[in-house]
C-alpha positions as a Markdown table, in Angstrom:
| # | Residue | x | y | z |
|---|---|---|---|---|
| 1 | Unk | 46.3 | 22.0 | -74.9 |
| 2 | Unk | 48.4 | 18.9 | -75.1 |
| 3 | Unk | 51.2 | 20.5 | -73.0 |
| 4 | Unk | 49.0 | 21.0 | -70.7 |
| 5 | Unk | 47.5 | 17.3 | -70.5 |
| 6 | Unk | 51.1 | 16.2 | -70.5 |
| 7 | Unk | 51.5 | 18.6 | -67.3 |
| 8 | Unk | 48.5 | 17.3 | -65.6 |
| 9 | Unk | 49.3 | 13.8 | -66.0 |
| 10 | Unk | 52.6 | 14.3 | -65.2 |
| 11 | Unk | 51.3 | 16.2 | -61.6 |
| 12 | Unk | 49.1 | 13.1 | -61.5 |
| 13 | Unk | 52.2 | 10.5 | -61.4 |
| 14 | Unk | 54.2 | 12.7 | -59.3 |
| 15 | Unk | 51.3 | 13.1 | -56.3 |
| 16 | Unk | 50.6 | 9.8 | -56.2 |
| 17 | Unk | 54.3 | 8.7 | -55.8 |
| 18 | Unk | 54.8 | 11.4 | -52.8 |
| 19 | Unk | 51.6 | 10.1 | -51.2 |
| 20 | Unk | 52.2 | 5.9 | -52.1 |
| 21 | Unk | 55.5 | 6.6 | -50.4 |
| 22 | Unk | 55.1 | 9.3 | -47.8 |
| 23 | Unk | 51.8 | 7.8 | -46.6 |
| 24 | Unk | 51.1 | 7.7 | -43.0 |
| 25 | Unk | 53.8 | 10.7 | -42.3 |
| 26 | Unk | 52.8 | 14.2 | -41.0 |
| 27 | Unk | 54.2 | 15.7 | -43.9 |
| 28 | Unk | 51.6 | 13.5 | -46.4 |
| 29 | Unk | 48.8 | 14.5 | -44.2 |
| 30 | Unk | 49.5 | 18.1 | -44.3 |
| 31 | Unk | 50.3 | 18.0 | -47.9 |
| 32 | Unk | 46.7 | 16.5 | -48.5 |
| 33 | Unk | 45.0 | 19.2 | -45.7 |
| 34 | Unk | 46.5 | 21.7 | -48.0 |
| 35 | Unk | 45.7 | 20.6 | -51.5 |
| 36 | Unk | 42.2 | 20.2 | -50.4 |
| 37 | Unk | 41.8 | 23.5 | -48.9 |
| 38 | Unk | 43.7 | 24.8 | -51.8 |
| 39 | Unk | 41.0 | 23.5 | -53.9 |
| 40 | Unk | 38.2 | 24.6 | -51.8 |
| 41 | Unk | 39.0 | 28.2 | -52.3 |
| 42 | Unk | 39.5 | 27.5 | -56.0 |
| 43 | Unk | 36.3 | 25.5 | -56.5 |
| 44 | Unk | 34.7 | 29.0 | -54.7 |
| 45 | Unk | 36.6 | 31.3 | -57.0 |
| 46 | Unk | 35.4 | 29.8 | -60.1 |
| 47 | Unk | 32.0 | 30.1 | -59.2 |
| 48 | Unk | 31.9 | 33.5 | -58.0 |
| 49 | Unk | 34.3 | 34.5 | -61.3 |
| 50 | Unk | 33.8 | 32.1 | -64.3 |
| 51 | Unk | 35.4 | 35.0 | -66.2 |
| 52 | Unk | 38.7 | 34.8 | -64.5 |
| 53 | Unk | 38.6 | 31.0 | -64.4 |
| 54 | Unk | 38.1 | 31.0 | -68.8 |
| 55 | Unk | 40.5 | 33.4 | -69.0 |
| 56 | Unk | 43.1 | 31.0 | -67.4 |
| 57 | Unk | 41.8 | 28.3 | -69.4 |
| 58 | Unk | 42.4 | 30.1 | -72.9 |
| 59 | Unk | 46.3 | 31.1 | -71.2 |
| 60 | Unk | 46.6 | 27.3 | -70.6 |
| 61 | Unk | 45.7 | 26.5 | -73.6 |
| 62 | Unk | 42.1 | 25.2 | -73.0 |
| 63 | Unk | 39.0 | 26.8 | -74.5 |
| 64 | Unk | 36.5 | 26.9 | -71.7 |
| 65 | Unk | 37.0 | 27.4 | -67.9 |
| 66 | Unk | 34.6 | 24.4 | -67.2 |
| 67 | Unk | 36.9 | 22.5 | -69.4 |
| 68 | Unk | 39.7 | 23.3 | -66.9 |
| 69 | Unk | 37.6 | 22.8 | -63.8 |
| 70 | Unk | 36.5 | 19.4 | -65.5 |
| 71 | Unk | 40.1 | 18.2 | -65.7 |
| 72 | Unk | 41.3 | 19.4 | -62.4 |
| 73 | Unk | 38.1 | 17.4 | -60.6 |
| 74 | Unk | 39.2 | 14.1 | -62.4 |
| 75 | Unk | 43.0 | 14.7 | -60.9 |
| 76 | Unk | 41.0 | 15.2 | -57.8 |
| 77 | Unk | 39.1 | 12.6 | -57.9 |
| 78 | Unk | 41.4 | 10.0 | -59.6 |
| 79 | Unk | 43.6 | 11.6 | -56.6 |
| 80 | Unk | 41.1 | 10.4 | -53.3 |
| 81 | Unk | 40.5 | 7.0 | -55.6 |
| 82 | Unk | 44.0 | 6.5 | -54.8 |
| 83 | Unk | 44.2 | 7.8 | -51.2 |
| 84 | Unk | 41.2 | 5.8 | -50.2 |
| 85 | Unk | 42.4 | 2.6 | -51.9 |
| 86 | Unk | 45.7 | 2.9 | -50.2 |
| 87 | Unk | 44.2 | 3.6 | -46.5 |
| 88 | Unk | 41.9 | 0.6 | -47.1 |
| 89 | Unk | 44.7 | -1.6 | -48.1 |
| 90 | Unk | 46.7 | -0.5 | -44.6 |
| 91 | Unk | 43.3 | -1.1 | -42.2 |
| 92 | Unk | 42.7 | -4.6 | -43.7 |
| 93 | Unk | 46.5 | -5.6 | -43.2 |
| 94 | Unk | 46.1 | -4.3 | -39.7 |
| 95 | Unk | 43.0 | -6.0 | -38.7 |
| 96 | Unk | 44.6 | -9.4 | -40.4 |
| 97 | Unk | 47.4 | -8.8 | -37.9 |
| 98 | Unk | 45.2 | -7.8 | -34.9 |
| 99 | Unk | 42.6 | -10.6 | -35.9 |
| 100 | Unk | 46.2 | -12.8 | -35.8 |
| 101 | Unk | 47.2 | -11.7 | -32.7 |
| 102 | Unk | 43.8 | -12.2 | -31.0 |
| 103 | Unk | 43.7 | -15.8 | -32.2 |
| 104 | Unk | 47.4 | -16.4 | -30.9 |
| 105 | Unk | 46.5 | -14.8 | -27.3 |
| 106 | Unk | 43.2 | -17.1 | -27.5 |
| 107 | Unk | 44.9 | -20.2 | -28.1 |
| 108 | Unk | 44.5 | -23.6 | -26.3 |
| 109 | Unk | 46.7 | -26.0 | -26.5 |
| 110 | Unk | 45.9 | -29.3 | -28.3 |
| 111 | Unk | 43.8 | -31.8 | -25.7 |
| 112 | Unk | 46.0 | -35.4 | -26.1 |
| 113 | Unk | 43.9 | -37.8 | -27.4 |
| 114 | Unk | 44.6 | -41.2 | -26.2 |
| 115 | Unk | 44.3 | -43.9 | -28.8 |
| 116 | Unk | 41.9 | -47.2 | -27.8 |
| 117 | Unk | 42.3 | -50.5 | -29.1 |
């Protein structure tokens, strides 16, 4: 089972580098559209065949399908974690340059105040 830790981890690191640096691009977006539905199906499967889903577990190396399905939702979740902190991040810094913008458009110029004696 530690192989296969290493190999999930590893998968970990190496979708969150495609995504951190390919965010924003058609081919990201897709990418995500398919792991999700790609997970969907498998989510499915594993209910309707917990049989099937143990057997690949003990293959892998791990004893019990849930075991499996448990590790796969953390990669998923630690996964849209990531996503959503990343999308976040690019919304704020747009609305700080919109907000900047707005204020710039908006802008008066300083009234001369004359000094009295």
């Amino acid at each position: 089972m530690i192989w296969f830790q290493i190999l999930a981890i590893l998968g970990i690191v190496a979708l969150v580098g495609f995504f951190v640096v390919n965010r924003g691009t058609a081919r990201a977006s897709a990418g995500v559209k398919l792991l999700f539905v790609a997970f969907v199906v498998f989510g499915a499967y594993a209910m309707l065949r917990q049989d099937d889903v143990t057997w690949v577990a003990n293959k892998l190396g791990i004893q019990r399908g849930l075991d499996l399905v448990l590790f796969l939702l953390v990669i998923a979740f630690a996964f849209t974690t990531v996503s959503t902190y990343l999308r976040f991040r690019d919304l704020e810094v747009r609305y700080a340059r919109l907000a900047r913008a707005v204020a710039l458009q908006n802008a008066e110029p300083p009234h001369d105040v004359e000094s009295r004696d």
